[in-house]
C-alpha positions as CSV (number, residue, x, y, z in Angstrom):
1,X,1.3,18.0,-40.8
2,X,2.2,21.5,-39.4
3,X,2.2,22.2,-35.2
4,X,-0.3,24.2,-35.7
5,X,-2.5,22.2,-37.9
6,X,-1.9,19.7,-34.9
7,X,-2.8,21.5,-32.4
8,X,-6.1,22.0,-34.3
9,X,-6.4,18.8,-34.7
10,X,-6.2,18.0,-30.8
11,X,-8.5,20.9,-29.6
12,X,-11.0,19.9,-31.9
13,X,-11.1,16.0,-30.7
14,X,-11.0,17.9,-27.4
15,X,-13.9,19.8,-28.3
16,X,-15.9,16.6,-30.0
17,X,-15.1,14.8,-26.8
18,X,-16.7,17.5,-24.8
19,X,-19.6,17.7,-26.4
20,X,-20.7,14.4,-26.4
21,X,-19.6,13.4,-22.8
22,X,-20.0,16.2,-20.9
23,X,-19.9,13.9,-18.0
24,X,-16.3,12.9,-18.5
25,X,-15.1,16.3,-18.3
26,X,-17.2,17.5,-15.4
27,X,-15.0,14.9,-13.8
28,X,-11.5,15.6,-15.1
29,X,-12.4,19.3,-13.8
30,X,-13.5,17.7,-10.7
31,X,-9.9,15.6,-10.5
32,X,-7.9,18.6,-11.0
33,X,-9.9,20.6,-8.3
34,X,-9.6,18.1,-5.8
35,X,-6.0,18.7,-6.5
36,X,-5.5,22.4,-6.4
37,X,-7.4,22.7,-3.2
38,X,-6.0,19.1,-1.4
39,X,-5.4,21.0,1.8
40,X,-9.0,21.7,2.4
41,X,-10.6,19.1,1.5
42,X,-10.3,15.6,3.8
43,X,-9.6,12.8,2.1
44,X,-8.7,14.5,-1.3
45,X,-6.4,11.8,-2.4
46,X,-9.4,9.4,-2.1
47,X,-11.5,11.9,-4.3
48,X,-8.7,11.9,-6.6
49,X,-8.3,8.3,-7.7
50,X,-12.4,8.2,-7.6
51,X,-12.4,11.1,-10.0
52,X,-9.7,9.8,-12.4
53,X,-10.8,6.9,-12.7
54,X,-14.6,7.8,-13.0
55,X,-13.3,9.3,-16.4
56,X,-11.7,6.3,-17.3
57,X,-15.1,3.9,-16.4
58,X,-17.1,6.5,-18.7
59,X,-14.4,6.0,-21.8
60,X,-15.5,2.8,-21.7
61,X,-17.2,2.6,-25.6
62,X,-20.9,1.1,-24.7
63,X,-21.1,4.2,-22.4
64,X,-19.8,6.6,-25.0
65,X,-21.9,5.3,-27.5
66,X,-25.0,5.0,-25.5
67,X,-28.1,7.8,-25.8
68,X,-28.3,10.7,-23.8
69,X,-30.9,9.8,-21.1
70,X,-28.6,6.5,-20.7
71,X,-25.6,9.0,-20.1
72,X,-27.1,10.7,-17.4
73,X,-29.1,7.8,-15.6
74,X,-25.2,6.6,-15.7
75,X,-24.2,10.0,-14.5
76,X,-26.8,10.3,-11.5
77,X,-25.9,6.7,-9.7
78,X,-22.3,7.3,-10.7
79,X,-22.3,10.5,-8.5
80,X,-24.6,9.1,-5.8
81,X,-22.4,5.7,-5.3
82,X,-19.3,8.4,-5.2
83,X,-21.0,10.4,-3.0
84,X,-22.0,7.8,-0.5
85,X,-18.6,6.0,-0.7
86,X,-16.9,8.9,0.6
87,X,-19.2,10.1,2.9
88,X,-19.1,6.6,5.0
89,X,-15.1,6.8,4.7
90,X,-15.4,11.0,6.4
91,X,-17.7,10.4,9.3
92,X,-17.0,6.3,10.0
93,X,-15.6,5.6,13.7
94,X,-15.2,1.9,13.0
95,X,-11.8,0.9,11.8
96,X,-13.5,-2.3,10.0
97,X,-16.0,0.3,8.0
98,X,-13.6,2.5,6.9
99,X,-11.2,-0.7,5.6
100,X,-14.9,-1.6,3.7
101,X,-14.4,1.7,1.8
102,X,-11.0,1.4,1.2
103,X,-11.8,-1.7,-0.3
104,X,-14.7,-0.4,-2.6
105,X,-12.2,2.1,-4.2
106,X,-10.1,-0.2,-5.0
107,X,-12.9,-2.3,-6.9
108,X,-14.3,0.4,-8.4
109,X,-11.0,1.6,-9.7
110,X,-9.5,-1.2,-10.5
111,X,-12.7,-2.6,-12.6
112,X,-13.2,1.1,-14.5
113,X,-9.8,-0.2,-15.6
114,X,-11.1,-3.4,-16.6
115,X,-13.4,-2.5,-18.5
116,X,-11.8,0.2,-20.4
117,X,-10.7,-2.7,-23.0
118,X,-13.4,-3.8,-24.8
119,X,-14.2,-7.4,-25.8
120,X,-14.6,-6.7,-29.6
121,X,-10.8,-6.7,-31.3
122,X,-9.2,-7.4,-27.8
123,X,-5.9,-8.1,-29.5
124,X,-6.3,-5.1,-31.3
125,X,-7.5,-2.9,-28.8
126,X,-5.4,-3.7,-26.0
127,X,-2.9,-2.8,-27.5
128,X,-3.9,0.3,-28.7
129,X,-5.4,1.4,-25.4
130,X,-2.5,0.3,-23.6
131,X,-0.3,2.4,-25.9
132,X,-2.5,5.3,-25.1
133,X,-2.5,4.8,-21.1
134,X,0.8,4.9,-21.2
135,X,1.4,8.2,-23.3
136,X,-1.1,9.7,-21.0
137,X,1.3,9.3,-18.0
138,X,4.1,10.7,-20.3
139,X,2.4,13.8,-20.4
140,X,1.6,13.7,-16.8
141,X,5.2,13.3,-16.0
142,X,6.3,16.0,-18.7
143,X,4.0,18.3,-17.4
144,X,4.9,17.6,-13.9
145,X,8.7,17.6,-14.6
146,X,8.5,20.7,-16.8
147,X,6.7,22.9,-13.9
148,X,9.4,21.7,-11.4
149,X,12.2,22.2,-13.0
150,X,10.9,25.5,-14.5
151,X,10.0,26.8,-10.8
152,X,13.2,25.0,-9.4
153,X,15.8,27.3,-11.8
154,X,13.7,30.3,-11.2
155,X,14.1,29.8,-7.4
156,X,17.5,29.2,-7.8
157,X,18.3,31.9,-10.4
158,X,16.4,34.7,-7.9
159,X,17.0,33.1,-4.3
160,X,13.7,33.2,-3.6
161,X,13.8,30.1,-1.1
162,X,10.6,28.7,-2.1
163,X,9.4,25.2,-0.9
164,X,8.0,23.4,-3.5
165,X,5.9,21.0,-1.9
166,X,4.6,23.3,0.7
167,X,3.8,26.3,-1.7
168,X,0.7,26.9,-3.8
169,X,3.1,26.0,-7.5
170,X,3.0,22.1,-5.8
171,X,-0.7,22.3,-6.1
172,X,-1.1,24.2,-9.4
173,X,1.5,21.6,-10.9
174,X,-0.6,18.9,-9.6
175,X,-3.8,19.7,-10.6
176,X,-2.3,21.3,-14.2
177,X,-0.7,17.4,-14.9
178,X,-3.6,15.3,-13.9
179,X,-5.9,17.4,-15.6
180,X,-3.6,17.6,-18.8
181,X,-2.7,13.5,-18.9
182,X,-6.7,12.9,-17.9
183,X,-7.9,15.1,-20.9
184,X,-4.9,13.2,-22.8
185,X,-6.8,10.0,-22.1
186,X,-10.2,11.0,-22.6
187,X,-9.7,11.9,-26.4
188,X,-8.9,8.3,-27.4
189,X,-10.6,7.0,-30.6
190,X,-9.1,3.7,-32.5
191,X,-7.2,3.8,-35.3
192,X,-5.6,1.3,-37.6
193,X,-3.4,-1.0,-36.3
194,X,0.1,-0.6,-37.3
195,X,2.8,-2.4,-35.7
196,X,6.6,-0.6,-35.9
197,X,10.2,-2.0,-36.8
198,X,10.2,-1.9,-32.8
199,X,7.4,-3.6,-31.9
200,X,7.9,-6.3,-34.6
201,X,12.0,-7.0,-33.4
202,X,10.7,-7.3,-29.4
203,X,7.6,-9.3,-29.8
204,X,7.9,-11.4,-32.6
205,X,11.7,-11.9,-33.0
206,X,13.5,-11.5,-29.6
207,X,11.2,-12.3,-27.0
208,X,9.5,-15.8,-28.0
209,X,13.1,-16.9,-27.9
210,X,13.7,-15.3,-24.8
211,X,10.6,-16.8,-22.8
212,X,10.9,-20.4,-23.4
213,X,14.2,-20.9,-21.1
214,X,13.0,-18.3,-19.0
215,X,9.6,-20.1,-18.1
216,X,11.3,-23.6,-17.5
217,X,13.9,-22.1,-15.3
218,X,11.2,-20.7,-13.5
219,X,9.1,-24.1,-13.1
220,X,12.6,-25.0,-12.0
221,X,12.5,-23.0,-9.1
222,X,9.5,-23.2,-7.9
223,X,9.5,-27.2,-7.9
224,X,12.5,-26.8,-5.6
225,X,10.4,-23.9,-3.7
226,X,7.4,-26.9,-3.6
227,X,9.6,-29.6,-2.6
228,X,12.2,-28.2,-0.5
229,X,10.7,-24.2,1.0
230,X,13.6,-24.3,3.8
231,X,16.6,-24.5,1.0
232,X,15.7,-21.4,-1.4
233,X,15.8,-17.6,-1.0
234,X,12.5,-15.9,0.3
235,X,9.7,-15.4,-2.4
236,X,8.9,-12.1,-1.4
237,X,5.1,-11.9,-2.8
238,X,5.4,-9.2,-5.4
239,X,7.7,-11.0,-7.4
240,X,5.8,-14.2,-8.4
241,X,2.8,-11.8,-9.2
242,X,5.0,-8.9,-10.6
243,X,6.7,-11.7,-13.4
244,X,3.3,-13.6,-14.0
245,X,1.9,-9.9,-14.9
246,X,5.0,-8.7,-17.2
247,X,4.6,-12.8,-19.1
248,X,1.3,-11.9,-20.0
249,X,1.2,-9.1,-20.9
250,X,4.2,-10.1,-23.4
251,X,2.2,-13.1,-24.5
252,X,-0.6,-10.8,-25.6
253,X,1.9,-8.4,-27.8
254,X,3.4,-11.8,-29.2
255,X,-0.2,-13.0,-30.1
256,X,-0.1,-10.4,-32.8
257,X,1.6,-12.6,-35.3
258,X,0.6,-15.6,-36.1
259,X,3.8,-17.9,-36.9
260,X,3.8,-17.6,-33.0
261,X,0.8,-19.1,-31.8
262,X,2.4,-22.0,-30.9
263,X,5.2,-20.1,-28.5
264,X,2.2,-18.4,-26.7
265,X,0.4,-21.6,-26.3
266,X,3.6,-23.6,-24.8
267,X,4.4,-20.2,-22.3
268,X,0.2,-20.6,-21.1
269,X,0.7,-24.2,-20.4
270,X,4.4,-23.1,-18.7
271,X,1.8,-20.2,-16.6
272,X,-0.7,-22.8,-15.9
273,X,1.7,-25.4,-14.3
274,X,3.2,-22.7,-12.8
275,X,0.2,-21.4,-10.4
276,X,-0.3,-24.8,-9.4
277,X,3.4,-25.4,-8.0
278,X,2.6,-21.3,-6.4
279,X,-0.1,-23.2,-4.7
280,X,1.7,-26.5,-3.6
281,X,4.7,-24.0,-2.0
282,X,2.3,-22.3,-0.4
283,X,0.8,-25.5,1.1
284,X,4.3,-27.0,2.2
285,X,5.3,-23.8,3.3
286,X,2.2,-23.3,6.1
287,X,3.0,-26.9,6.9
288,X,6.4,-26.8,8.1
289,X,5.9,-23.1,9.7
290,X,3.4,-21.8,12.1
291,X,4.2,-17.7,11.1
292,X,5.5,-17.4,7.5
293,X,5.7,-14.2,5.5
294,X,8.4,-16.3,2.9
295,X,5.7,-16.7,0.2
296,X,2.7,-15.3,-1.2
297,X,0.3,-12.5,0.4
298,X,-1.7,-14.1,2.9
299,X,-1.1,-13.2,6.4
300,X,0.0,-16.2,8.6
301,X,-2.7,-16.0,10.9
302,X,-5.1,-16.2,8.4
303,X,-6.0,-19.3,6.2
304,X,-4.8,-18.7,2.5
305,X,-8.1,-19.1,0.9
306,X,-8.1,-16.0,-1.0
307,X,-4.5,-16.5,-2.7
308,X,-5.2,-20.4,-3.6
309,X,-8.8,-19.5,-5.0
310,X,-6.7,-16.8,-7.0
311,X,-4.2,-19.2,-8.4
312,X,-6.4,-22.0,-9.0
313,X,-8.7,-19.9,-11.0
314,X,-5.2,-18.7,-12.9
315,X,-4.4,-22.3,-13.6
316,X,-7.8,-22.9,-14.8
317,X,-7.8,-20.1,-17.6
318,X,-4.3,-20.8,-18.4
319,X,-5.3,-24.6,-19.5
320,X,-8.4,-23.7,-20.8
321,X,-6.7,-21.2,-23.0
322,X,-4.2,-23.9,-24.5
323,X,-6.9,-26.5,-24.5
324,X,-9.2,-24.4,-26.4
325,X,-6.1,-23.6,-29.0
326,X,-7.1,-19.9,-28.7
327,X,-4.6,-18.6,-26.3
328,X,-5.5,-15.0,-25.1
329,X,-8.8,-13.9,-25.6
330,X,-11.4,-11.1,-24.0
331,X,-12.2,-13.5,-20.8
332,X,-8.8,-12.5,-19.3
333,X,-11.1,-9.4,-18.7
334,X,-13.3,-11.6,-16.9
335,X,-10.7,-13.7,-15.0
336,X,-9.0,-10.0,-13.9
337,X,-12.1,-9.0,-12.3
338,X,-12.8,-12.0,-10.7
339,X,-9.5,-11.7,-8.8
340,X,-10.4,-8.1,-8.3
341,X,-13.9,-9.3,-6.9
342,X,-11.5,-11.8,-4.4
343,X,-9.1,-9.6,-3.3
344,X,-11.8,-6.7,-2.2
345,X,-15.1,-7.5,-2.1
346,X,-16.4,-6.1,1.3
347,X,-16.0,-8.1,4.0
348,X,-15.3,-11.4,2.8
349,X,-12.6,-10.4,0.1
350,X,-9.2,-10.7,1.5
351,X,-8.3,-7.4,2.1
352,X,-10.8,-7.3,4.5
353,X,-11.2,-11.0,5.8
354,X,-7.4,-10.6,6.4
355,X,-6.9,-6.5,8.4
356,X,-10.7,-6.9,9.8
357,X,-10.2,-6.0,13.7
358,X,-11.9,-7.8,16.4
359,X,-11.2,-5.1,19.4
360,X,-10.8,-1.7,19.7
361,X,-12.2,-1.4,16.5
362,X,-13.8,2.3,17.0
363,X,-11.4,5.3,16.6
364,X,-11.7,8.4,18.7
365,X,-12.2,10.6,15.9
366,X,-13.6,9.9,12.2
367,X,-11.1,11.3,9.2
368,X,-13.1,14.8,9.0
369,X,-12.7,15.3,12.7
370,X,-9.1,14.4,12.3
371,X,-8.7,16.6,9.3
372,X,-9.9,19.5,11.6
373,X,-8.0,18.6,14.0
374,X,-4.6,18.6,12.3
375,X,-5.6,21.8,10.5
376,X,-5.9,23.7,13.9
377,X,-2.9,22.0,15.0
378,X,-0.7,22.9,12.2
379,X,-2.2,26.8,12.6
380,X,0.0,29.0,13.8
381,X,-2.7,30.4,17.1
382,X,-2.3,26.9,18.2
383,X,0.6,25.4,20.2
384,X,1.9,22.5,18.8
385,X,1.5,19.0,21.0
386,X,4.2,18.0,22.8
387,X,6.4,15.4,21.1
388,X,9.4,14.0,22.6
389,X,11.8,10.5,22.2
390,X,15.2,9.5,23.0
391,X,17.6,6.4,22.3
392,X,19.4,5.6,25.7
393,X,22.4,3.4,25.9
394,X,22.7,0.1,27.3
395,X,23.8,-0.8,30.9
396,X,27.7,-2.0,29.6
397,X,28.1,-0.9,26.2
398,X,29.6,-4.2,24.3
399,X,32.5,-3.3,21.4
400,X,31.7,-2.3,18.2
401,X,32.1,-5.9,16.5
402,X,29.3,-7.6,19.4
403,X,25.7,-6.9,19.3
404,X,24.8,-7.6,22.7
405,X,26.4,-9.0,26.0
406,X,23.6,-10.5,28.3
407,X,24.7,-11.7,31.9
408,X,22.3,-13.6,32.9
409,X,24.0,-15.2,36.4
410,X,21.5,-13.7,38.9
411,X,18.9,-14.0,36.2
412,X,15.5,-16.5,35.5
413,X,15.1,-15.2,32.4
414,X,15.9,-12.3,30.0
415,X,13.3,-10.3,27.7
416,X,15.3,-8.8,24.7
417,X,13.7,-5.8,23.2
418,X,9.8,-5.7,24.7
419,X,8.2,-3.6,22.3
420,X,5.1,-1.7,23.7
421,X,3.2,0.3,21.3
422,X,-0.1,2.7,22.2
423,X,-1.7,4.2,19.0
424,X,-4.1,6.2,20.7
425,X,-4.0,8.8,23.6
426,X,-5.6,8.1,25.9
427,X,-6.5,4.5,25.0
428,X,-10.5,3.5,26.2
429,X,-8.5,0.1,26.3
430,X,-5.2,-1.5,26.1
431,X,-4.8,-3.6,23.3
432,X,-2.8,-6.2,22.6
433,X,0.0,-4.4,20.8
434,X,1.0,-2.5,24.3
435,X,0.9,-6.1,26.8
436,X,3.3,-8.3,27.2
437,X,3.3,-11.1,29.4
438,X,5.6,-13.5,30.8
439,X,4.6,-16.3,33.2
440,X,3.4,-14.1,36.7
441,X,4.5,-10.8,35.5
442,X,2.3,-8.5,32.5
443,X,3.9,-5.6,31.4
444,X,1.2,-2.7,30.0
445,X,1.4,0.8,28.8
446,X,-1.2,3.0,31.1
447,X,-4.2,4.7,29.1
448,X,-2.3,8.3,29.0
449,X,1.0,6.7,27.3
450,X,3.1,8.2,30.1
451,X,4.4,5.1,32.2
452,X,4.6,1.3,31.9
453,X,2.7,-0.4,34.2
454,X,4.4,-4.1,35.8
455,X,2.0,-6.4,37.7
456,X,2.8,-10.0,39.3
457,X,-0.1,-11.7,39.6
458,X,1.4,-14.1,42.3
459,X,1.0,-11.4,44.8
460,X,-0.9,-8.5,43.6
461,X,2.5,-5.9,43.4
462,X,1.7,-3.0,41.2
463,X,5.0,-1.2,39.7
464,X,4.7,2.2,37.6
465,X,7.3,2.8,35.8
466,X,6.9,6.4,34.5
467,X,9.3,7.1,31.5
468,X,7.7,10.5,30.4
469,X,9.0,12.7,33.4
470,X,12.6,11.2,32.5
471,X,12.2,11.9,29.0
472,X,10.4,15.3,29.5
473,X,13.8,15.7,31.7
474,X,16.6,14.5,29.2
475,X,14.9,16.5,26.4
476,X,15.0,19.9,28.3
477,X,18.8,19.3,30.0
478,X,19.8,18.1,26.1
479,X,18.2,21.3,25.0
480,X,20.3,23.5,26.9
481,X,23.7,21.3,26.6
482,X,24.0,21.1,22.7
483,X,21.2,21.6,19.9
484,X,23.9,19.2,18.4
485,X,23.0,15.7,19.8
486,X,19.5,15.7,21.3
487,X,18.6,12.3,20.7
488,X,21.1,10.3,22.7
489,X,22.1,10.1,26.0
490,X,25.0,8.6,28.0
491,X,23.3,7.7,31.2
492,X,20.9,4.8,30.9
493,X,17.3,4.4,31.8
494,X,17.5,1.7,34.2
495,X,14.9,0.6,36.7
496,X,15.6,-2.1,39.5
497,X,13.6,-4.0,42.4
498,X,13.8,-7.3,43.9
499,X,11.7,-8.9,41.5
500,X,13.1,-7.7,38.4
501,X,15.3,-5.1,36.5
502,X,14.4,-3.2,33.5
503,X,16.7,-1.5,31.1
504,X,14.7,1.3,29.1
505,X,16.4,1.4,25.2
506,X,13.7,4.0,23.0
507,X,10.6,5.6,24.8
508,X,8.5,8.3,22.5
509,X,5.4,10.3,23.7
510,X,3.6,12.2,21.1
511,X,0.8,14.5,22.7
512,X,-3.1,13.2,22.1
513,X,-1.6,10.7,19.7
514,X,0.7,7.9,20.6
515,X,3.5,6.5,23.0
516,X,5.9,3.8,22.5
517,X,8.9,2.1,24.7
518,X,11.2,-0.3,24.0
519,X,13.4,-2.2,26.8
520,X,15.0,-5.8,28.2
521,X,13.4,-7.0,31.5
522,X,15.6,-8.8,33.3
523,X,13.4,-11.6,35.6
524,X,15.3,-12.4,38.8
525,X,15.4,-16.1,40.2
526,X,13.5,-16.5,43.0
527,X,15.4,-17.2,46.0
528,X,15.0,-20.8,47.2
529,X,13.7,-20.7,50.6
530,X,15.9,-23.2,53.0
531,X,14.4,-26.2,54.4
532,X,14.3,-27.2,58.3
């Protein structure tokens, strides 16, 4: 076949795709606007993935093949659940509502994915759908990489000093790749199935030997991870999930042959066994350790519900599978959405039962007020907020082979590195993030960001410590020293009473948005009054 009888072909599957889902191109269009124009619309990335992945929900083959009046019922509620979804996210004040609608587009992306594989031929399907996903990214990158360089050598070839993400060719090569790898996508139609030299030598000859001694050394580990948490590396989450992932997906390219049913069935059993010993670390692991981020997920102030539910339900499918002697089938659609359905269904998935926010939980402006707001700051008729930090140095700098040298004769106690940390300016509140408290004495960033604010409680004393006139300072005298060093200086930021003595290391203020200090507070003993 000829290029150009090729590119016949494709326009016309193009065409044919067109006509009868109209739908699924009036959102590719829609993706690849949303991308030319990011900069004036709020929240564009979030119309993005809804749009994308809206045309890969309506590829899904009972919608293709329904009847037109179905198609456009299917059109209507598609729009109006869109439209509603990012609506709530634009105009929300409450931090917990908008993590709700963060939450919904992850389900509903996440499950248009799904259910892009149908349940008829799964085996066969899968991996001709898969196939395809992945040569629609190849022309999204090819596109994406051919624009670049292209624009790259003419910019280098003429000096014109263009900046490619901040000119209008970053936008135009956006929206020209998504719109290419989404059309890409949206043509799919089976075909035979036809498995290559490749394909045969990876999944039927090399990896089923390859698996086995892979899967027991990792039972292996994680009976020692069960059994003894303290005495292995850190199980940084993604990797357990990451592996777990990759071994299925293998076992469902090996499932293609049949004089390997058995391999698949021993590696499921291996999977099963697996999750379960995932779940017994877990266990040991929130046993022995109050705050644990060595394993798993879950945050540590927050039961693990979610992640053993997950597991469990991973085990259960995994024996079932070997039990019922036919390994993968089309309910590992059903057991991915399930986990989908855990991990963000609002307000009790874990996404949200884990970030929800019990205070301060309204924001001073929602994301289109924002989105304004940035856009006249980043104008050029508006003067840009005031942003300034500095490092300072410590009291007695130690050599270069010792981190710290703390004298703590004439001191109770010693606070190393009190981190305060105000997200909003000016704060309605002070939340947790930006107090710090130590017996009598509660240190507090003040509402405006500007100065941290020291109270003993024994007798009432109020200290204000205001670090934004000496950084205001700094900035201007380092200004007019060098433009070389700004962000260092030699004298330290050192505060000192009777009570205490505070030695200032980092201290940021960013205009209408946020402050931050870092410092040691050094807590004087209390002199011992002499008895008569």
């Amino acid at each position: 076949m000829t290029f150009k009888e090729r590119m016949s072909e494709i326009m016309q599957s193009i065409r044919a795709a067109a006509v009868s889902s109209p739908s699924i191109f009036f959102f590719v269009v829609a993706a690849g606007i949303s991308q030319l124009f990011y900069k004036y619309i709020p929240n564009a990335i979030h119309l993005n993935f809804l749009f994308s992945f809206s045309v890969v929900l309506l590829c899904n083959d009972k919608i293709k093949a329904a009847a037109v009046r179905t198609k456009v019922i299917i059109f209507c509620c598609q729009t109006a659940a869109l439209t509603a979804m990012y609506l709530t996210g634009l105009l929300t004040l409450n931090k917990n509502i908008d993590l709700v609608y963060l939450s919904l587009i992850y389900l509903y992306c996440i499950c248009a994915f799904i259910f892009f594989f149908p349940a008829e031929d799964f085996l066969k399907e899968f991996k001709l759908r898969f196939i395809h996903v992945l040569v629609s990214l190849l022309f999204f990158g090819a596109v994406y990489c051919t624009l670049f360089v292209t624009v790259s050598l003419i910019n280098a070839i003429f000096y014109l000093n263009i900046v490619f993400t901040e000119s209008i060719i970053f936008r135009i090569t956006n929206a020209a790749a998504t719109v290419t790898a989404l059309t890409v996508f949206a043509v799919y139609h089976s075909k035979p199935l036809v498995h290559s030299k490749f394909f045969t030598l990876m999944f039927q000859k090399l990896l089923p030997i390859l698996l086995l001694p892979l899967g027991i050394l990792g039972l292996v580990y994680l009976a020692k991870y069960a059994l003894l948490p303290r005495s292995t590396e850190v199980m940084y989450f993604p990797l357990y999930y990451l592996v777990l992932g990759t071994i299925v997906l293998c076992l469902l390219m090996i499932q293609h042959f049949t004089d390997r049913q058995n391999i698949v069935r021993l590696m499921l059993g291996i999977l099963g066994t697996a999750s379960l010993l995932f779940i017994a670390a877990l266990l040991h692991e929130r046993t022995i350790t109050a705050r644990s981020y060595r394993i798993g997920f879950s945050v540590s102030d927050k039961l693990p519900l979610h992640e053993i539910a997950i597991n469990g339900l991973l085990a259960l499918y995994f024996f079932a599978a070997v039990f019922s002697r036919k390994n993968i089938t089309a309910k590992l659609r059903t057991v991915t959405a399930i986990i989908t359905i855990i991990l963000f269904f609002p307000v009790i998935g874990f996404y949200n039962y884990a970030y929800f926010e019990r205070e301060n939980i309204t924001r001073p402006r929602n994301d289109l007020a924002e989105f304004i707001h940035e856009r006249n700051r980043n104008s050029d008729s508006v003067p840009r907020p005031e942003y300034l930090y500095r490092y300072y140095p410590l009291e007695n700098q130690p050599p270069e082979n010792i981190d710290r040298i703390i004298e703590t004769t004439e001191y109770e106690a010693v606070l190393v590195k009190v981190d305060l940390d105000l997200n909003t300016i000016p704060a309605s509140s002070i939340p947790r993030d930006t107090r710090c408290r130590y017996r009598s004495f509660l240190f507090s960033m003040t509402p405006d960001g500007k100065s941290v604010k020291i109270s003993d409680e024994t007798d009432g004393q109020i200290v204000m410590l205001d670090f934004y006139t000496r950084l205001k300072t700094d900035s201007a005298e380092s200004e007019k020293i060098s433009d070389e060093t700004p962000f260092s200086d030699e004298t330290p930021f050192i505060y000192e009473d009777q009570k205490m003595k505070i030695i200032i290391q980092y201290a940021s203020y960013y205009e209408n948005r946020s402050a931050r200090v870092t410092f040691d507070a050094y807590i004087k003993k209390t002199p011992v009054m002499p008895q008569r």
